[in-house]
BALUM-477392 format. One record per atom (N, C-alpha, C): residue number from 1; residue in three letters; atom name; x, y, z. Coordinates in steps of 0.02 Angstrom, whole numbers, plus 50000, padded with zeros to 5 digits. Layout:
N
<site pos="NUM" code="ala" site="CA" u="X" v="Y" w="Z"/>
...
***
This chain:
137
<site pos="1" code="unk" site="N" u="57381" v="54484" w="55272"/>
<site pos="1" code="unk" site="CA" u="57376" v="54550" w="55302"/>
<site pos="1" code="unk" site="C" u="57349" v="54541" w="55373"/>
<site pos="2" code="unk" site="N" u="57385" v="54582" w="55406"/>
<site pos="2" code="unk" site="CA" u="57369" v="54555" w="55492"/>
<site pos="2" code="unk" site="C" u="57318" v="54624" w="55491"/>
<site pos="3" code="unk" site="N" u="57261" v="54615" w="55560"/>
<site pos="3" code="unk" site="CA" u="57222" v="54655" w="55573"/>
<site pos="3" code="unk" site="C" u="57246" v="54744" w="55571"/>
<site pos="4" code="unk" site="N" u="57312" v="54737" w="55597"/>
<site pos="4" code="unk" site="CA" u="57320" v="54824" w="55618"/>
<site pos="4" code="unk" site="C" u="57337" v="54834" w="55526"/>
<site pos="5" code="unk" site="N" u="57347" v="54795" w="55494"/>
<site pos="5" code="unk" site="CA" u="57383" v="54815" w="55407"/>
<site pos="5" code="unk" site="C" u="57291" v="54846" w="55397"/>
<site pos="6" code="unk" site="N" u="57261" v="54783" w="55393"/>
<site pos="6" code="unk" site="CA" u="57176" v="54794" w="55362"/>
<site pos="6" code="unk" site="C" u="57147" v="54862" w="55384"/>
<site pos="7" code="unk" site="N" u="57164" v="54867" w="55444"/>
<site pos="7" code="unk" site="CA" u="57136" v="54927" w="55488"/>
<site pos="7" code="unk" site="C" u="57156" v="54999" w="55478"/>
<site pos="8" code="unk" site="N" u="57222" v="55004" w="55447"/>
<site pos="8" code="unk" site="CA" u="57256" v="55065" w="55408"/>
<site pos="8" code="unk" site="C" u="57239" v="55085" w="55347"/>
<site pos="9" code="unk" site="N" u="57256" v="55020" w="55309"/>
<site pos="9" code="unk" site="CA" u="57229" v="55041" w="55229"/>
<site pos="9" code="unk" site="C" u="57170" v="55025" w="55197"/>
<site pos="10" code="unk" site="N" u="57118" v="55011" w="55246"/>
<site pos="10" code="unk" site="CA" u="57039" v="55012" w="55238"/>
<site pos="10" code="unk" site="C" u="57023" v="55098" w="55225"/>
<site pos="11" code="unk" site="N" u="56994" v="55095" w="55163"/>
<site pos="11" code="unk" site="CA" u="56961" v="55175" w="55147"/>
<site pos="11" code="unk" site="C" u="56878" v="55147" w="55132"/>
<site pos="12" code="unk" site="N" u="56866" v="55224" w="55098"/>
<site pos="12" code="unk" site="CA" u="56808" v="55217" w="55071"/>
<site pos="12" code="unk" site="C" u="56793" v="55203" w="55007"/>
<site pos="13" code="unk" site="N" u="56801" v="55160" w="54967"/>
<site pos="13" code="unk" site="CA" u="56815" v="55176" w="54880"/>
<site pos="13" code="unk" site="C" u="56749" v="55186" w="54849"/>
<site pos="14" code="unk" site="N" u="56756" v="55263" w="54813"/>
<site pos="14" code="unk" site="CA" u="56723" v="55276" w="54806"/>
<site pos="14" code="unk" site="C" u="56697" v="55292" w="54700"/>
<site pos="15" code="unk" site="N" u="56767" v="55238" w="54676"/>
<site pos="15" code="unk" site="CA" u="56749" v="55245" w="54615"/>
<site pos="15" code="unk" site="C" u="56712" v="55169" w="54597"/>
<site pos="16" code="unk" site="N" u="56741" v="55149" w="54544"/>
<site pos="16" code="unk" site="CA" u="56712" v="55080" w="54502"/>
<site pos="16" code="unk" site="C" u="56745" v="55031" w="54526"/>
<site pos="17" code="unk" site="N" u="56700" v="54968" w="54535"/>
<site pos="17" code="unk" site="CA" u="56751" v="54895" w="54533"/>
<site pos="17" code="unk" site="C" u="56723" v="54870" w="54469"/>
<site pos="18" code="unk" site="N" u="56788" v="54816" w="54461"/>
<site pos="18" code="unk" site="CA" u="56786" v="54766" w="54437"/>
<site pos="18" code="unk" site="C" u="56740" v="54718" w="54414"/>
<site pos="19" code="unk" site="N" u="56715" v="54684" w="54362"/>
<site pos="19" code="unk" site="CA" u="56624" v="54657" w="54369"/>
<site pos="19" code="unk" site="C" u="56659" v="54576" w="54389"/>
<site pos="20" code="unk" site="N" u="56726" v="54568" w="54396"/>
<site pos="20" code="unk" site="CA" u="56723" v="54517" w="54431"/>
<site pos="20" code="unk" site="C" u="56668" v="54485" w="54490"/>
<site pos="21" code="unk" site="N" u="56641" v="54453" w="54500"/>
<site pos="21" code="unk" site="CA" u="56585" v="54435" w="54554"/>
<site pos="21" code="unk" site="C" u="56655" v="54393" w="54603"/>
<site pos="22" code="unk" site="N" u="56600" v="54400" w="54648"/>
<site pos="22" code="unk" site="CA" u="56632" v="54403" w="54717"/>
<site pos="22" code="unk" site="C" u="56624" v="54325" w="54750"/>
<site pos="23" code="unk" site="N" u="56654" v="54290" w="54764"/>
<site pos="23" code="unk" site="CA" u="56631" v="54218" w="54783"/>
<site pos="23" code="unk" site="C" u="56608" v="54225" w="54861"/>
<site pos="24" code="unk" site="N" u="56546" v="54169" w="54840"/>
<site pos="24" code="unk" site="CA" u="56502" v="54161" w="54899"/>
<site pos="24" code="unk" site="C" u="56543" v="54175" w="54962"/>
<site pos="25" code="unk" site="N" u="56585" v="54124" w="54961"/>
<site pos="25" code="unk" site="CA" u="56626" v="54115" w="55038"/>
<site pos="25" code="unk" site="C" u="56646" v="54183" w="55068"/>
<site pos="26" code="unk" site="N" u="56682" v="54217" w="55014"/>
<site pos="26" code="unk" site="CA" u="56711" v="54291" w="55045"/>
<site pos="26" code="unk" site="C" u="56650" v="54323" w="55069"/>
<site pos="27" code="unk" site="N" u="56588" v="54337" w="55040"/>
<site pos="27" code="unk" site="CA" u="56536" v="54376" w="55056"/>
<site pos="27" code="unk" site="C" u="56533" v="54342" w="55113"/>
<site pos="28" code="unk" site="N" u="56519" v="54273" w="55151"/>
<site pos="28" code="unk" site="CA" u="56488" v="54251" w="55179"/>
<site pos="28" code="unk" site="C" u="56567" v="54255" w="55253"/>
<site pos="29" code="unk" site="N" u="56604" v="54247" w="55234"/>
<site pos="29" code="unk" site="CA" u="56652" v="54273" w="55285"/>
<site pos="29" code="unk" site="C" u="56643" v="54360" w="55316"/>
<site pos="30" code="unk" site="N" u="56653" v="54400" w="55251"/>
<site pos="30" code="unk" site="CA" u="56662" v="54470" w="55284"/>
<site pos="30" code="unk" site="C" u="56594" v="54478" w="55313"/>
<site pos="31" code="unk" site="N" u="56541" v="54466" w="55305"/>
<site pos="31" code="unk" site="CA" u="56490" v="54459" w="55337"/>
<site pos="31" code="unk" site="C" u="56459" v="54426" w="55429"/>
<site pos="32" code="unk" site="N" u="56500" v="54367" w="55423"/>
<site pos="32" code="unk" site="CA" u="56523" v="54342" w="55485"/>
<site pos="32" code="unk" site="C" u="56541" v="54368" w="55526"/>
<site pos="33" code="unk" site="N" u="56600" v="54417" w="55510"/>
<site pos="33" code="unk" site="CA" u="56664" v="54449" w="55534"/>
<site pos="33" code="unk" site="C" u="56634" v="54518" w="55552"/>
<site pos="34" code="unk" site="N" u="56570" v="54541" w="55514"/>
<site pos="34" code="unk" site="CA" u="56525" v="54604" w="55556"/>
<site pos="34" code="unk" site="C" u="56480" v="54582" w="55608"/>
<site pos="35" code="unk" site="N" u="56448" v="54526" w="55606"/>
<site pos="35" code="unk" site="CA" u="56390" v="54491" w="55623"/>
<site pos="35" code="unk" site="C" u="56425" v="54446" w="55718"/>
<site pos="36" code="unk" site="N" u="56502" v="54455" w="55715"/>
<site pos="36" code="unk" site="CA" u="56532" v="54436" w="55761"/>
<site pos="36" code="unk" site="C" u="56534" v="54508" w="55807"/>
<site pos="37" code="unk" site="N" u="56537" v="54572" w="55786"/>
<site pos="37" code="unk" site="CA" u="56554" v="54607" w="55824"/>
<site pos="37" code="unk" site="C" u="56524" v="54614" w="55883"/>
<site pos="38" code="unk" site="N" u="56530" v="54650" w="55943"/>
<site pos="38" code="unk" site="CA" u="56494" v="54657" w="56010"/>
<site pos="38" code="unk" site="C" u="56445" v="54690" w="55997"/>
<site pos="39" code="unk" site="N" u="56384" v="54684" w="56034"/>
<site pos="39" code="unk" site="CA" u="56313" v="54737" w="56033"/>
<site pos="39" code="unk" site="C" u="56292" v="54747" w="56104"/>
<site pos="40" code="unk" site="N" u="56257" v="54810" w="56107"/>
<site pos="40" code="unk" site="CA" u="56235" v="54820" w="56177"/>
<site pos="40" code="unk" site="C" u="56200" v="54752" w="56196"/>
<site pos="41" code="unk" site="N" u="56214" v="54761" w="56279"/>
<site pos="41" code="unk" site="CA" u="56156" v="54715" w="56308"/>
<site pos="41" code="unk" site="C" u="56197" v="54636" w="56246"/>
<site pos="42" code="unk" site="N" u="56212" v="54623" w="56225"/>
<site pos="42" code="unk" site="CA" u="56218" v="54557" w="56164"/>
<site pos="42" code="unk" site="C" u="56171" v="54561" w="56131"/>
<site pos="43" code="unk" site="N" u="56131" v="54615" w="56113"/>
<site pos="43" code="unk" site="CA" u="56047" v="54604" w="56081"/>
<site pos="43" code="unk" site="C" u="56047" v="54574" w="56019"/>
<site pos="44" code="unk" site="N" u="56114" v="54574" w="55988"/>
<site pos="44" code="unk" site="CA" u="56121" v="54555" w="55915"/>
<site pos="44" code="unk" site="C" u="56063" v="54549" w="55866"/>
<site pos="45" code="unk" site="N" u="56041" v="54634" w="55841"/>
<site pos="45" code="unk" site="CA" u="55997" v="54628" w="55836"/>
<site pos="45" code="unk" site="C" u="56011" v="54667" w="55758"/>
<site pos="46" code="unk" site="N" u="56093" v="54664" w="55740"/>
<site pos="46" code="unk" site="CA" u="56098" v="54687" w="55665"/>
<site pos="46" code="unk" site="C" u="56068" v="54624" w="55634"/>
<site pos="47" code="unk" site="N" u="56053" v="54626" w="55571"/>
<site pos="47" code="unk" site="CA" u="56049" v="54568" w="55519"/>
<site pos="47" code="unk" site="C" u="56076" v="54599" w="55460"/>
<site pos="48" code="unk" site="N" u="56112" v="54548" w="55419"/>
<site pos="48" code="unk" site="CA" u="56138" v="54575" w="55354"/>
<site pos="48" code="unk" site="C" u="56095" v="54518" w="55303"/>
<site pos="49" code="unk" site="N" u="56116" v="54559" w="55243"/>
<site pos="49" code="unk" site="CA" u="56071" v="54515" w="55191"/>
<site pos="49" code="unk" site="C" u="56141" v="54520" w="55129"/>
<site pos="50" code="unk" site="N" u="56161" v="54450" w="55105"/>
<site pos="50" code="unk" site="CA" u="56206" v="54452" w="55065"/>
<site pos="50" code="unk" site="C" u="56171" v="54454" w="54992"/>
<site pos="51" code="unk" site="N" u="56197" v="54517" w="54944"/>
<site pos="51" code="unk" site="CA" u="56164" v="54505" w="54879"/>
<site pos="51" code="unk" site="C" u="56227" v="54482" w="54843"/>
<site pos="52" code="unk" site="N" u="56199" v="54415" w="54807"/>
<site pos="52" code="unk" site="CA" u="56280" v="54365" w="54797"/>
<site pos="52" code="unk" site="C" u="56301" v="54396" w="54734"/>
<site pos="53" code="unk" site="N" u="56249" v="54416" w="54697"/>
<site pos="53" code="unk" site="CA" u="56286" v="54435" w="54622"/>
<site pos="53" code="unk" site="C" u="56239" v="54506" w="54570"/>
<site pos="54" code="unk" site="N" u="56269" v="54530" w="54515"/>
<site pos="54" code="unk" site="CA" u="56255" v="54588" w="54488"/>
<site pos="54" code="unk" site="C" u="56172" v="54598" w="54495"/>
<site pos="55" code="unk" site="N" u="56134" v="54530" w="54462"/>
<site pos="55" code="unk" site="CA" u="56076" v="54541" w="54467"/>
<site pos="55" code="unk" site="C" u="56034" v="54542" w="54532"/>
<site pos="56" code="unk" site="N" u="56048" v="54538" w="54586"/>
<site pos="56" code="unk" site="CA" u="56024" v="54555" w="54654"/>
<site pos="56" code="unk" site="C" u="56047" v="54625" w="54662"/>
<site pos="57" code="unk" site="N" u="56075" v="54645" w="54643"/>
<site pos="57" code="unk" site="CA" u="56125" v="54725" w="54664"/>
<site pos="57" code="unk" site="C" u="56079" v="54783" w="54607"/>
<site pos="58" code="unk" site="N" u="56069" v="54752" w="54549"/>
<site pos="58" code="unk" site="CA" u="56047" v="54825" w="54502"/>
<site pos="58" code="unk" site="C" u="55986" v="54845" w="54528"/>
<site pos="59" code="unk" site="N" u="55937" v="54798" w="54575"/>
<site pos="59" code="unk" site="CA" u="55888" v="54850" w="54579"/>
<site pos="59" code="unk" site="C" u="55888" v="54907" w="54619"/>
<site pos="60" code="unk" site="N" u="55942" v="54909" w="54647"/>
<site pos="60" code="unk" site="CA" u="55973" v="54955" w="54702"/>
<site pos="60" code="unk" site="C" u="56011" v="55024" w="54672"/>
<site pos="61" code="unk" site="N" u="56015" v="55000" w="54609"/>
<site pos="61" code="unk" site="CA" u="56044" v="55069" w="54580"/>
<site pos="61" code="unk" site="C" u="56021" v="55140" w="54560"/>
<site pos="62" code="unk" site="N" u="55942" v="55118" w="54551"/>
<site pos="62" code="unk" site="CA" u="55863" v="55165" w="54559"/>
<site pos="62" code="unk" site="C" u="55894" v="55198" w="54624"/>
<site pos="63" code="unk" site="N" u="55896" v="55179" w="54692"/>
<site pos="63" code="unk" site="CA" u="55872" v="55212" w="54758"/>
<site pos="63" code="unk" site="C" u="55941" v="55262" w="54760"/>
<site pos="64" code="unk" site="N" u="56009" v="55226" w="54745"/>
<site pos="64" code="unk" site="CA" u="56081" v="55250" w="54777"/>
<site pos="64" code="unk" site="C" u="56105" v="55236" w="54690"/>
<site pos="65" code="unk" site="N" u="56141" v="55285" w="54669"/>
<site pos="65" code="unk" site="CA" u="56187" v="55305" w="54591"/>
<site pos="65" code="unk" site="C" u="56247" v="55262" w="54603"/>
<site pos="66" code="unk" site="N" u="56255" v="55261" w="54666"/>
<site pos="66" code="unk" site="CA" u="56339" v="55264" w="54680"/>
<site pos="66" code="unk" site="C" u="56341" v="55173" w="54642"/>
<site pos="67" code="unk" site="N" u="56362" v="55157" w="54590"/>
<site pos="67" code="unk" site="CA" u="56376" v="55094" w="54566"/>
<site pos="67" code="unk" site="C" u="56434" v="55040" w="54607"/>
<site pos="68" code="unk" site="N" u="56477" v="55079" w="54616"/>
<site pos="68" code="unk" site="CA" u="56504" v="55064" w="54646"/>
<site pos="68" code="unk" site="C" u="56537" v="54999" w="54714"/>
<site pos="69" code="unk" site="N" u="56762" v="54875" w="55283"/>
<site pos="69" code="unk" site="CA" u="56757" v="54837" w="55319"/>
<site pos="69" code="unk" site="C" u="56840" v="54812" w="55340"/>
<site pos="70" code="unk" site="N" u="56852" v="54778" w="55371"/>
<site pos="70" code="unk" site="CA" u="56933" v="54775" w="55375"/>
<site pos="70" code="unk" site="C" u="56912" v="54687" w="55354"/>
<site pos="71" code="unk" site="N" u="56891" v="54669" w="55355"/>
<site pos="71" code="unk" site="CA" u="56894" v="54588" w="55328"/>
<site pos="71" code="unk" site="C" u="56898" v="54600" w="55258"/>
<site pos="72" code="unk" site="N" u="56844" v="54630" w="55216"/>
<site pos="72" code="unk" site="CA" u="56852" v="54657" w="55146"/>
<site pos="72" code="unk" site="C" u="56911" v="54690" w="55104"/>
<site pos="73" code="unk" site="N" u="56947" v="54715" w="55160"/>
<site pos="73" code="unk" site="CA" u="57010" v="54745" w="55151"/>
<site pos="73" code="unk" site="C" u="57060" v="54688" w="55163"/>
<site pos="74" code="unk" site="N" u="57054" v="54642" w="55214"/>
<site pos="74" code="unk" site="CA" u="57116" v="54602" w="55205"/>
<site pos="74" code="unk" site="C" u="57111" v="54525" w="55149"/>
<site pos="75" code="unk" site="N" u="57035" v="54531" w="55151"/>
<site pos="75" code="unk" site="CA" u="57040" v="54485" w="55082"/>
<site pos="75" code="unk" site="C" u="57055" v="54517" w="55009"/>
<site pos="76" code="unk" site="N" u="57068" v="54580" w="55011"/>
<site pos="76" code="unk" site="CA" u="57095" v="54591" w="54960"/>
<site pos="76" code="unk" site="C" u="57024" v="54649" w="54924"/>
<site pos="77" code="unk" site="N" u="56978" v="54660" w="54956"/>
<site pos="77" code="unk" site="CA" u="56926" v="54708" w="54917"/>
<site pos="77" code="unk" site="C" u="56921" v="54762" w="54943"/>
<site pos="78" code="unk" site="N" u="56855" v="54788" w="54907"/>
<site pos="78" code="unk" site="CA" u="56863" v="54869" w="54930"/>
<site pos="78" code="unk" site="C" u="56803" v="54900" w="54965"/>
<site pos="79" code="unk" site="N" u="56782" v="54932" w="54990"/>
<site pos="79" code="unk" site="CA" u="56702" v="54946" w="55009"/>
<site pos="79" code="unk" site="C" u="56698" v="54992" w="55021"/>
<site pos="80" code="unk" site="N" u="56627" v="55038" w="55053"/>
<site pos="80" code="unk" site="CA" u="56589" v="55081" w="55077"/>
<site pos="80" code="unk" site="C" u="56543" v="55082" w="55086"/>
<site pos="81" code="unk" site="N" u="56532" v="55105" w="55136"/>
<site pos="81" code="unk" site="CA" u="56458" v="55107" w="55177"/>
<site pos="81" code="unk" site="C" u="56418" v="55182" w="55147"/>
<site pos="82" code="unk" site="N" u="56366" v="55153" w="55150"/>
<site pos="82" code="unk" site="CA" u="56314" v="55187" w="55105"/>
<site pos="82" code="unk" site="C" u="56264" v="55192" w="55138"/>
<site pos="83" code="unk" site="N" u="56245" v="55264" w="55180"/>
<site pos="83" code="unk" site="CA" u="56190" v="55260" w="55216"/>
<site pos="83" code="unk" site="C" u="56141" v="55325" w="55195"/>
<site pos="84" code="unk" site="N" u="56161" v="55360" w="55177"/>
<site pos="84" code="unk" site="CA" u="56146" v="55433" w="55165"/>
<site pos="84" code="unk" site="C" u="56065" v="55422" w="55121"/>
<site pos="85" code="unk" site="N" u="56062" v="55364" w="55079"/>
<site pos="85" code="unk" site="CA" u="55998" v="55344" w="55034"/>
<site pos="85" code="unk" site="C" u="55931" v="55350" w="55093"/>
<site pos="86" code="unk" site="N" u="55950" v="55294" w="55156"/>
<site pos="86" code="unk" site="CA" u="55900" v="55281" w="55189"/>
<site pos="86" code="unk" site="C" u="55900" v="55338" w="55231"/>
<site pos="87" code="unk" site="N" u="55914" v="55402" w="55236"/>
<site pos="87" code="unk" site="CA" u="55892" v="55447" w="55278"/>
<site pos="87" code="unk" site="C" u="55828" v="55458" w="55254"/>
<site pos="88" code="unk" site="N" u="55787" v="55450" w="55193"/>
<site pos="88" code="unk" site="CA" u="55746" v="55476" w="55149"/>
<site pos="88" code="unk" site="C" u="55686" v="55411" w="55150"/>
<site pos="89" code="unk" site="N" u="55648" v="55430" w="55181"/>
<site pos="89" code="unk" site="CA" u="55577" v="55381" w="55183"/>
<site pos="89" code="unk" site="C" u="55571" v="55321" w="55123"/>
<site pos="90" code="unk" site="N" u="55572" v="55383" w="55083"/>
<site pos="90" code="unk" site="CA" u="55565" v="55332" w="55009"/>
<site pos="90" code="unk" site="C" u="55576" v="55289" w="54989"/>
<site pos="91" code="unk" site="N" u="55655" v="55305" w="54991"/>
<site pos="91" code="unk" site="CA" u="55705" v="55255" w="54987"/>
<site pos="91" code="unk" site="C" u="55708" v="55192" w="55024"/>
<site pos="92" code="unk" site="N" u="55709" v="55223" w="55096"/>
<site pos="92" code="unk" site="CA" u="55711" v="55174" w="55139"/>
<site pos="92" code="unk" site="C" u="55651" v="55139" w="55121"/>
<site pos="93" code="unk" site="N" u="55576" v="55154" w="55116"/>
<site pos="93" code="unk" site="CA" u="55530" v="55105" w="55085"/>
<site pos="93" code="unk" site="C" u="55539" v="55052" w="55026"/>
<site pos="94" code="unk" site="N" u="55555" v="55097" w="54987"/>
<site pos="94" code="unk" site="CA" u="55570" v="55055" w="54906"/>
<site pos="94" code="unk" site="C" u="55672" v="54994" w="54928"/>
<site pos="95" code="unk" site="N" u="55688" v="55012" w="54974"/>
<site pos="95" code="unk" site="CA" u="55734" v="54964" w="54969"/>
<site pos="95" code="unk" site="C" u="55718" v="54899" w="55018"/>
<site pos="96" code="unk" site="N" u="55679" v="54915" w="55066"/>
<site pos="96" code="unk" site="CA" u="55652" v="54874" w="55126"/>
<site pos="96" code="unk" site="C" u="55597" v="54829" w="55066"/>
<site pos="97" code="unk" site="N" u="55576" v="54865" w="55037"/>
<site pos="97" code="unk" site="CA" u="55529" v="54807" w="54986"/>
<site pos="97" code="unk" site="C" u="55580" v="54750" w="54921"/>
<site pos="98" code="unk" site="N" u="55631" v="54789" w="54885"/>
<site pos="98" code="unk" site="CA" u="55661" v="54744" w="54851"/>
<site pos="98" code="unk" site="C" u="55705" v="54694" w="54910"/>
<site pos="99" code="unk" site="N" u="55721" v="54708" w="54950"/>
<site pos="99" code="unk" site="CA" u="55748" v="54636" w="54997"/>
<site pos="99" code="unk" site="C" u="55658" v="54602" w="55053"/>
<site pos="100" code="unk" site="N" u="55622" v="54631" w="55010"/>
<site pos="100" code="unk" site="CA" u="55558" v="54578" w="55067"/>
<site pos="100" code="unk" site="C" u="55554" v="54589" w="55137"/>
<site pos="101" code="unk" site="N" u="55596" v="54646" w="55147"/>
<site pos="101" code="unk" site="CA" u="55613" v="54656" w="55240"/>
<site pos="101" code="unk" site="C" u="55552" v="54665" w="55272"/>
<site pos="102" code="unk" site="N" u="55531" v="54623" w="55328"/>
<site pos="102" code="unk" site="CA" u="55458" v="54649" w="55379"/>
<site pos="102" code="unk" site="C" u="55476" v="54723" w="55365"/>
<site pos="103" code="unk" site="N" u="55396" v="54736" w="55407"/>
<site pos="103" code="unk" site="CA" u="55378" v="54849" w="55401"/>
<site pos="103" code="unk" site="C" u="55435" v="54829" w="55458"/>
<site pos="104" code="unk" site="N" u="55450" v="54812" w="55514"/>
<site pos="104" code="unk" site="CA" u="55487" v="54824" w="55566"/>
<site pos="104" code="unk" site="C" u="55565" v="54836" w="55560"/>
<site pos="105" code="unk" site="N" u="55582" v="54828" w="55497"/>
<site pos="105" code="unk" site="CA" u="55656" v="54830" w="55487"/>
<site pos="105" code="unk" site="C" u="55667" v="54891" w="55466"/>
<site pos="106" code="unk" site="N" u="55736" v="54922" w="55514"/>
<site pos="106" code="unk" site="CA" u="55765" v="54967" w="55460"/>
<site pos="106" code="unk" site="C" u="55808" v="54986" w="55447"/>
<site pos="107" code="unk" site="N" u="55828" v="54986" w="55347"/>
<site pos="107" code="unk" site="CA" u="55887" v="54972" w="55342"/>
<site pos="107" code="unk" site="C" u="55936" v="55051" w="55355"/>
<site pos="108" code="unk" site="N" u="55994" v="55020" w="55376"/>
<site pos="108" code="unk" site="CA" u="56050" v="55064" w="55382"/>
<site pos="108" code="unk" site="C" u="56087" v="55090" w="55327"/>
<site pos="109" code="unk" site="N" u="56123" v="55040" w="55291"/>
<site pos="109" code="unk" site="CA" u="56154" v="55043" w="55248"/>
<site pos="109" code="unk" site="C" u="56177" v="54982" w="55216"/>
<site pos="110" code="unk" site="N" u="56200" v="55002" w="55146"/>
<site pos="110" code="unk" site="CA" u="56228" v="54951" w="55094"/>
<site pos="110" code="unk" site="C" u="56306" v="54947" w="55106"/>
<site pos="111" code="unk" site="N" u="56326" v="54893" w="55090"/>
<site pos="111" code="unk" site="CA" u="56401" v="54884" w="55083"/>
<site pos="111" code="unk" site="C" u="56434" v="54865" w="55031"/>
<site pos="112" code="unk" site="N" u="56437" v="54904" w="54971"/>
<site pos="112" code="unk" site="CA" u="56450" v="54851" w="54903"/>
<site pos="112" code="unk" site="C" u="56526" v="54846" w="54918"/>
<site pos="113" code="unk" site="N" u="56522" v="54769" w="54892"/>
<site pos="113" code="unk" site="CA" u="56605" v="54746" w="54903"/>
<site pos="113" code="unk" site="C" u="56629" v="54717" w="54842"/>
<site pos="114" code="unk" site="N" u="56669" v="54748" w="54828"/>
<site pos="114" code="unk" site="CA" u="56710" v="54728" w="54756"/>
<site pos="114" code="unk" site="C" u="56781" v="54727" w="54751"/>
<site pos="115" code="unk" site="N" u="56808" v="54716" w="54695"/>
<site pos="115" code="unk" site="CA" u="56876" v="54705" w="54665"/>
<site pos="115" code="unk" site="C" u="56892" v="54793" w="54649"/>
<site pos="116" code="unk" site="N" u="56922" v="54815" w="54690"/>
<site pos="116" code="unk" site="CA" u="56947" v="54908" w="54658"/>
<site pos="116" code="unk" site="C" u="56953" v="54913" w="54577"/>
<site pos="117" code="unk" site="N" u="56941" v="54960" w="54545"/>
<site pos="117" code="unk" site="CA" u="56954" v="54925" w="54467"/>
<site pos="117" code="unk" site="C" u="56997" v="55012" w="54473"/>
<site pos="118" code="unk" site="N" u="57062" v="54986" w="54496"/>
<site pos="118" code="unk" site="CA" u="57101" v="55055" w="54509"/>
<site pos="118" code="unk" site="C" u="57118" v="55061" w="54577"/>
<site pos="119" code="unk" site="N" u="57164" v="55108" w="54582"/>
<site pos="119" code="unk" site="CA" u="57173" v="55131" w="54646"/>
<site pos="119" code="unk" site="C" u="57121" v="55195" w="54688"/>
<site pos="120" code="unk" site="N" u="57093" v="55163" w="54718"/>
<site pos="120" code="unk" site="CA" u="57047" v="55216" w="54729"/>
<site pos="120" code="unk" site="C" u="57085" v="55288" w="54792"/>
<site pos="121" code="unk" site="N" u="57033" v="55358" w="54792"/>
<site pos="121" code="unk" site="CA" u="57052" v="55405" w="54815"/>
<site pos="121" code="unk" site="C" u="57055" v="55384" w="54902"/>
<site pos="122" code="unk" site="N" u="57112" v="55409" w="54931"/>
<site pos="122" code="unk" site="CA" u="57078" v="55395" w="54997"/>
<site pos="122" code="unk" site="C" u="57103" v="55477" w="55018"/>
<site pos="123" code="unk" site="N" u="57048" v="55505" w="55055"/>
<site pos="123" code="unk" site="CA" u="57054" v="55547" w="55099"/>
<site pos="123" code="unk" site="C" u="57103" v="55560" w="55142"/>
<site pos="124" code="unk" site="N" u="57159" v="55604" w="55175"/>
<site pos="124" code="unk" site="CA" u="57193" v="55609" w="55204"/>
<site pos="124" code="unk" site="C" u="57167" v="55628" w="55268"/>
<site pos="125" code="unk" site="N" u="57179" v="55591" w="55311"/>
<site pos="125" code="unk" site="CA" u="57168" v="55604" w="55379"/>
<site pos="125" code="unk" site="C" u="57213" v="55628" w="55445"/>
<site pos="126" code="unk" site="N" u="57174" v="55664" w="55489"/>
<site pos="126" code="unk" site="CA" u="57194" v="55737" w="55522"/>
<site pos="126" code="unk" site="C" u="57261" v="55671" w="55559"/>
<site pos="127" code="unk" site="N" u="57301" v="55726" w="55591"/>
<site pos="127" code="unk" site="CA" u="57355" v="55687" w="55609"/>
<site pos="127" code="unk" site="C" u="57317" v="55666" w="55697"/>
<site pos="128" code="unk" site="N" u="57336" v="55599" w="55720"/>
<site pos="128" code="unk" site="CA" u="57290" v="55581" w="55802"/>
<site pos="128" code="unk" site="C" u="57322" v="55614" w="55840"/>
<site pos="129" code="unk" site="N" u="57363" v="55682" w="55836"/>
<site pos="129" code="unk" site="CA" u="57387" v="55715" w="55902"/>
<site pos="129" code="unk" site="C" u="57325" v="55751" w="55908"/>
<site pos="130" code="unk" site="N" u="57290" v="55766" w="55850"/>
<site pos="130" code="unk" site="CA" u="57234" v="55828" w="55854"/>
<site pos="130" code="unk" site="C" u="57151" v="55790" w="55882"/>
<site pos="131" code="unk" site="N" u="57178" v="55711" w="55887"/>
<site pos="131" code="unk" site="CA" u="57106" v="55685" w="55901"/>
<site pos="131" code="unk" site="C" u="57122" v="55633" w="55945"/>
<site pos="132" code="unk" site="N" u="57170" v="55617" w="55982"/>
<site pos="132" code="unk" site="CA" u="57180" v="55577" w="56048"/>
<site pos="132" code="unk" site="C" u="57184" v="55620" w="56113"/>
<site pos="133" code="unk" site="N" u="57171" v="55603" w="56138"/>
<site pos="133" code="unk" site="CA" u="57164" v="55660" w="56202"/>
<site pos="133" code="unk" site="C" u="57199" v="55568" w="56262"/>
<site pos="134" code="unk" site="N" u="57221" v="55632" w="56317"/>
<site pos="134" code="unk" site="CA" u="57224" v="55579" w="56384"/>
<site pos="134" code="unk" site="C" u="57202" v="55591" w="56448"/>
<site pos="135" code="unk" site="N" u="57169" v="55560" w="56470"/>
<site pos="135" code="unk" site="CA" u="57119" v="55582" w="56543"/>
<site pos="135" code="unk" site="C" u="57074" v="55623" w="56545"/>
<site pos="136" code="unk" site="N" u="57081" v="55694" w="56489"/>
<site pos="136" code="unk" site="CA" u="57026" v="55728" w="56477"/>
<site pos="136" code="unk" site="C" u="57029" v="55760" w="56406"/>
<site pos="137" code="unk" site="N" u="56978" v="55793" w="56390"/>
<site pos="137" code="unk" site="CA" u="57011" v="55842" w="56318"/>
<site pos="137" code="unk" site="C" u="57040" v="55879" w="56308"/>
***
């Protein structure tokens, strides 16, 4: 799958995967492949934390229910970003403690990446005549 394929049929999946586990390498690629992107200034100042398998992931199911990238998509998986938990102090406390994160960190969001166990829903989106503009709005 070439980039513009990954970049189309990347959604949000938002039902169940597969309990297939995910091999190191792929985590450690689609991870790369965020960790490459541009940052202001180069500050490169995201960090990701790979949780390799089920038992690193359940304690996370307390903070966010949801059980449940274009590299993830062209290797063949499914994802979503999950941020809505850490708007909430709490959360954001109690999850910054199960990954050991310094007080100075803070997390954004989760990315669970799995095998789709199904075709998941994707949202239909507005057509780009209504959201490309040229020279001005």
């Amino acid at each position: 799958m070439n980039l513009f394929q990954a970049i189309e049929t990347r959604y949000s999946h938002k039902e169940t995967f597969l309990p297939n586990p995910i091999p190191l390498a792929d985590l450690q690629r689609i991870a790369h492949s965020g960790l490459a992107a541009p940052s202001g200034d180069n500050s490169q100042q995201v960090k990701l934390v790979i949780l390799p398998d089920r038992a690193a992931v359940e304690p996370f199911y307390g903070i966010h229910q949801n059980k449940a990238l274009q590299t993830a998509t062209a290797l063949g998986y499914a994802s979503l970003w999950l941020d809505s938990p850490f708007f909430d102090e709490g959360k954001q406390q109690a999850a910054l403690a199960l990954l050991n994160a310094p007080k100075t960190c803070h997390l954004y969001a989760l990315l669970p990446v799995g095998l789709p166990n199904g075709e998941g829903t994707r949202r239909e989106k507005l057509p780009y005549e209504e959201r490309l503009f040229y020279g001005k709005f």
